[in-house]
C-alpha positions as semicolon CSV with decimal commas, in nm:
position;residue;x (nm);y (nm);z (nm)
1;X;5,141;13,011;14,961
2;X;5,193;12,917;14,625
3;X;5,535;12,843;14,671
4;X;5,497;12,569;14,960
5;X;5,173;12,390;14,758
6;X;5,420;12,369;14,465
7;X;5,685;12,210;14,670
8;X;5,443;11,955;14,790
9;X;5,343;11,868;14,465
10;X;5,717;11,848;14,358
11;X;5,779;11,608;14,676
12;X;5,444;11,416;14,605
13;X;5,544;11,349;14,195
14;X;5,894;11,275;14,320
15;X;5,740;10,968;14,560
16;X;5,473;10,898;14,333
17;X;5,792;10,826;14,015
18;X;6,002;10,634;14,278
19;X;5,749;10,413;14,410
20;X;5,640;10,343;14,004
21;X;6,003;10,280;13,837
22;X;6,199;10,053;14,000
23;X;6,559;9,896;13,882
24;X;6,644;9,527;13,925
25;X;6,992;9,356;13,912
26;X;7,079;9,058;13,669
27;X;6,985;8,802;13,957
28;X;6,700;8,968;14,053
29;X;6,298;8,925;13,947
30;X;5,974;9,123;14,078
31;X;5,708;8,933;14,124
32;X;5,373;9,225;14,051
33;X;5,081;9,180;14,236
34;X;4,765;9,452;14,119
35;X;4,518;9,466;14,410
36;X;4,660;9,184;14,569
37;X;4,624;8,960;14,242
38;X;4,982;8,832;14,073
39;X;4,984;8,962;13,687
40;X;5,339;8,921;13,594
41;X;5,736;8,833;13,688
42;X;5,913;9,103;13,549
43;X;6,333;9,197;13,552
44;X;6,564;9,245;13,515
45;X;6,619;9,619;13,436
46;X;6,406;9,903;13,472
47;X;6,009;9,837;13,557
48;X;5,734;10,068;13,580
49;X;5,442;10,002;13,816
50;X;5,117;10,146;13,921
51;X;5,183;10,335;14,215
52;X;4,934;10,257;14,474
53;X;4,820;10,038;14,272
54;X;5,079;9,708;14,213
55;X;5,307;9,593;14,502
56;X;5,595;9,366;14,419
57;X;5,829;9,108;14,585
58;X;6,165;9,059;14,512
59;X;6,315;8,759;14,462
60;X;6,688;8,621;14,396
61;X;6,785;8,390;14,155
62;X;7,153;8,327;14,261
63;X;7,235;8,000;14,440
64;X;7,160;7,995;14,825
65;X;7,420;7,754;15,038
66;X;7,273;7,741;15,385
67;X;7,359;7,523;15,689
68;X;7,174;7,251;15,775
69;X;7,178;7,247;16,199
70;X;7,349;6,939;16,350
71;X;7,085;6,709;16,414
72;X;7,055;6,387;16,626
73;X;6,988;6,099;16,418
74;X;6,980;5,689;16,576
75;X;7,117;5,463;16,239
76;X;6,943;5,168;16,154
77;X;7,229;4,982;16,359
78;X;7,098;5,184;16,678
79;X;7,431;5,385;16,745
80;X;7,326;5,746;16,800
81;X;7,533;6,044;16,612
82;X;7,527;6,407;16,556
83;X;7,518;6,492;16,195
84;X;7,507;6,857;16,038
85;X;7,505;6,925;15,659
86;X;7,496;7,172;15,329
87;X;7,244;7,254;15,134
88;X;7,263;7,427;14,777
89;X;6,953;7,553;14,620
90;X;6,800;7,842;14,403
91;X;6,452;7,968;14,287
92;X;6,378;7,859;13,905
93;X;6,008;8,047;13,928
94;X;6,017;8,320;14,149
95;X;5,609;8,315;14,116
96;X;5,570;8,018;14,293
97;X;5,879;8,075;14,501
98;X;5,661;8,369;14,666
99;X;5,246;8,224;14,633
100;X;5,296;7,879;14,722
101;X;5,488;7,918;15,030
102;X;5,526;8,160;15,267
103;X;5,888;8,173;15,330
104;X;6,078;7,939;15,092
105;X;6,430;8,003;15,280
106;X;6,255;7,859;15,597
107;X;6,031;7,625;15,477
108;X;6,384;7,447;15,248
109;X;6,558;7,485;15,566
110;X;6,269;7,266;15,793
111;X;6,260;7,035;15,532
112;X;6,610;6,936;15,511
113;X;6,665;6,897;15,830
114;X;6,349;6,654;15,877
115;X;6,445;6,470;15,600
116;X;6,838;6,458;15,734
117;X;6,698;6,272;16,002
118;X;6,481;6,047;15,831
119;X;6,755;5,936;15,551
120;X;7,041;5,829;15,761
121;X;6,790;5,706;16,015
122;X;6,741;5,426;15,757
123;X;7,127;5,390;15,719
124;X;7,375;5,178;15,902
125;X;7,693;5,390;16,051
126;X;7,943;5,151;15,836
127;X;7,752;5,325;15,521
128;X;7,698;5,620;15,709
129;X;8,110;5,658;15,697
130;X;8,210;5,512;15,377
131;X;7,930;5,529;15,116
132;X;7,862;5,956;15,162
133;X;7,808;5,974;14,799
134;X;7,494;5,759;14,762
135;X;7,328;5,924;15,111
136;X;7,440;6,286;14,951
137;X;7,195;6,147;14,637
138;X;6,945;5,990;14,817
139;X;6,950;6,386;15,058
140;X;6,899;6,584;14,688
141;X;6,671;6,335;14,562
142;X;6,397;6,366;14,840
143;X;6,429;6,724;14,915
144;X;6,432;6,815;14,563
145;X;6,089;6,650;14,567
146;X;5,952;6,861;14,830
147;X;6,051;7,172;14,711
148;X;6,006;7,126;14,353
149;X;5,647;7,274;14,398
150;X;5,720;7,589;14,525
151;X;5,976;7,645;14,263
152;X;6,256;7,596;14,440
153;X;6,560;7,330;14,305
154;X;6,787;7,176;14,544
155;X;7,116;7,127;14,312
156;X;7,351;6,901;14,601
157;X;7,325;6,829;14,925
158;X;7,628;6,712;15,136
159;X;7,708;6,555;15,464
160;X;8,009;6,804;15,660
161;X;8,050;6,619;15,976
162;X;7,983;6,340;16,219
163;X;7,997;6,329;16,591
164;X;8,077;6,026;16,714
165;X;8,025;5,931;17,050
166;X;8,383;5,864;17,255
167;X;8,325;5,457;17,305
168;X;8,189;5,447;16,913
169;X;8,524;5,657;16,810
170;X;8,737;5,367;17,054
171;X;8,529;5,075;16,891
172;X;8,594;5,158;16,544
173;X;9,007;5,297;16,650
174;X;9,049;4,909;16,812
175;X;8,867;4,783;16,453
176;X;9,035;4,976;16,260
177;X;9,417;4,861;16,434
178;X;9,306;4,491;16,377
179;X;9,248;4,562;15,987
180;X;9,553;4,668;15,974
181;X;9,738;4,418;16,156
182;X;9,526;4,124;15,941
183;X;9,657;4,290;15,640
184;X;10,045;4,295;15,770
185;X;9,988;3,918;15,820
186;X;9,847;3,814;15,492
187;X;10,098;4,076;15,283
188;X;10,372;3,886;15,489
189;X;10,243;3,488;15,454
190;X;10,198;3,607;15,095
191;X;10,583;3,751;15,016
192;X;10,691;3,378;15,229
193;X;10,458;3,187;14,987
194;X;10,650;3,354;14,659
195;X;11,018;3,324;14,847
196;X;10,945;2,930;14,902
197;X;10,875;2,931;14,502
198;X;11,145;3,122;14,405
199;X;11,348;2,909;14,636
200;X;11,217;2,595;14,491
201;X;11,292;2,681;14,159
202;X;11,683;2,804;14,247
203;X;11,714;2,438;14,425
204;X;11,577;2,282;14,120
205;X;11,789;2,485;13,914
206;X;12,120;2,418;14,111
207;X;12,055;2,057;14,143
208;X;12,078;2,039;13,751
209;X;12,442;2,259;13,687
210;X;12,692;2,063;14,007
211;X;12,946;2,379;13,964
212;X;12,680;2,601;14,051
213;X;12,716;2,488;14,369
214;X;13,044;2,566;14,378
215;X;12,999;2,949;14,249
216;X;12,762;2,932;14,519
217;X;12,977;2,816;14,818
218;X;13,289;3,082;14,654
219;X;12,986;3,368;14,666
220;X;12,924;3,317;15,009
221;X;13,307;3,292;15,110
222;X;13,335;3,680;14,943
223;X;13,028;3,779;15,123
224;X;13,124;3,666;15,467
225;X;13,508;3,836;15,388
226;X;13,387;4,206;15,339
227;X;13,220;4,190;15,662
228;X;13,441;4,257;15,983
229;X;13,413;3,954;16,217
230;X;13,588;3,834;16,457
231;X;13,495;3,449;16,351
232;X;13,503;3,338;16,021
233;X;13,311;3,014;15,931
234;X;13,367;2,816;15,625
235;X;13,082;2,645;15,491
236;X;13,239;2,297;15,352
237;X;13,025;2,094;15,119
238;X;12,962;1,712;15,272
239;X;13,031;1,594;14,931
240;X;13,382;1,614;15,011
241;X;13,356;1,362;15,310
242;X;13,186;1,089;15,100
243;X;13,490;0,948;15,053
244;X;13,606;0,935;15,420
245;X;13,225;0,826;15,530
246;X;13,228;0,522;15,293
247;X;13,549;0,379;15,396
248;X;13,462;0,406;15,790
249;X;13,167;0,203;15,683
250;X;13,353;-0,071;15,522
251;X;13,581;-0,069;15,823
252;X;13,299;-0,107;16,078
253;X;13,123;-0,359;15,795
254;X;13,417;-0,608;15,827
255;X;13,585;-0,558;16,166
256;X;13,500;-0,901;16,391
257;X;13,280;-0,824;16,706
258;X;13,451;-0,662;17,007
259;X;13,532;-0,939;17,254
260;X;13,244;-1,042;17,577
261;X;13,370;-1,042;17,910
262;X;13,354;-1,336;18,133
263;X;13,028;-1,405;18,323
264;X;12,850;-1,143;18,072
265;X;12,566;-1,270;17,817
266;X;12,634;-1,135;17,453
């Protein structure tokens, strides 16, 4: 008899010591609540409670990243998308991580994804696309503001994906092809604009030094020879028929008029 009350005891003092020290990791913190009332945030290490007594809640201090669900938001532009995000956050009081809201995990998780919707509801899909940094921002800013009370602090917040619809994804494909080709155009009216200059100078340039035309016309005669053709033209300067033009001209100039034939008005 005595033997089995003194193992009961042992077995009761054994329950009694584990439910009063407990051991907490570096990330963790115990929130103590005596008769229901919080006292204290203790960890980490070893803690002693009041068994029966003080109940505690542990909380984690390490950052949470947690999926935002993809959510269908209408842009200010009324084209309808899917969007799904990030979220990074941790608990800097663990006190009123655990007594001002029930469940911070869910309630961080409801309010991001209301306030997804709300944000880029506001936004135009040409923002939407290019300007993710500023909507990433304006995400941490306002949840941060929600869940700053309960002691939790939203670090970044970032936009993963978004679903297009097919005709939206053609839309912006046919947009996107006519940038492009605008920009061929321009890049090549540009490089025509600088060729006419350069041009214009080497005419000027030319037109100053007359045996430059010469080196010129000899350049292109050892250009045209390394290629293999059939045909060979000879580019001849007309400088070299001024002669021969002029004295045609004095010819025609003083010849007497051809003669008018009978019955025939002049």
């Amino acid at each position: 008899m005595f033997s089995y009350t003194a193992l009961a005891l042992v077995v009761i003092g054994i329950l009694i010591l584990s439910s009063a020290v407990k051991v907490l990791r570096e990330y963790e913190r115990a929130v103590i609540f005596r008769l229901g009332r919080s006292i204290a945030m203790k960890g980490p290490g070893l803690i002693l409670l009041i068994p029966i007594v003080d109940k505690f809640v542990r909380i984690s201090l390490r950052t949470v990243a947690m999926d935002v669900p993809p959510q269908d938001v209408i842009t200010r532009d009324n084209v309808s998308v899917k969007v799904n995000a990030v979220i990074y956050f941790r608990v800097l009081d663990p006190t009123r991580a655990v007594v001002e809201v029930e469940n911070y995990l869910y309630a961080t998780s409801q309010i991001s994804q209301t306030t997804l919707r709300s944000v880029l509801g506001e936004s135009d899909l040409d923002e939407l696309l290019s300007n993710r940094d500023k909507i990433n921002k304006e995400l941490q800013r306002v949840i941060d503001g929600h869940t700053e009370p309960w002691g939790v602090k939203v670090s970044t917040v970032e936009v993963k994906n978004v679903d297009l619809p097919q005709e939206m994804q053609r839309a912006i494909a046919r947009q996107a092809e006519a940038e492009r080709e605008r920009r061929a155009k321009v890049i090549n009216a540009e490089g025509e604009l600088q060729a006419s200059h350069k041009l214009a100078e080497a005419a000027a340039m030319i037109g100053t030094q007359p045996l430059a035309i010469q080196l010129r016309y000899l350049q292109t005669l050892s250009e045209i020879a390394t290629e293999n053709n059939s045909t060979t033209l000879f580019p001849i300067p007309i400088d070299l028929f001024e002669p021969l033009i002029r004295m045609r001209d004095r010819l025609v100039g003083g010849a007497p008029p051809p003669p008018t034939l009978p019955g025939r008005t002049p």
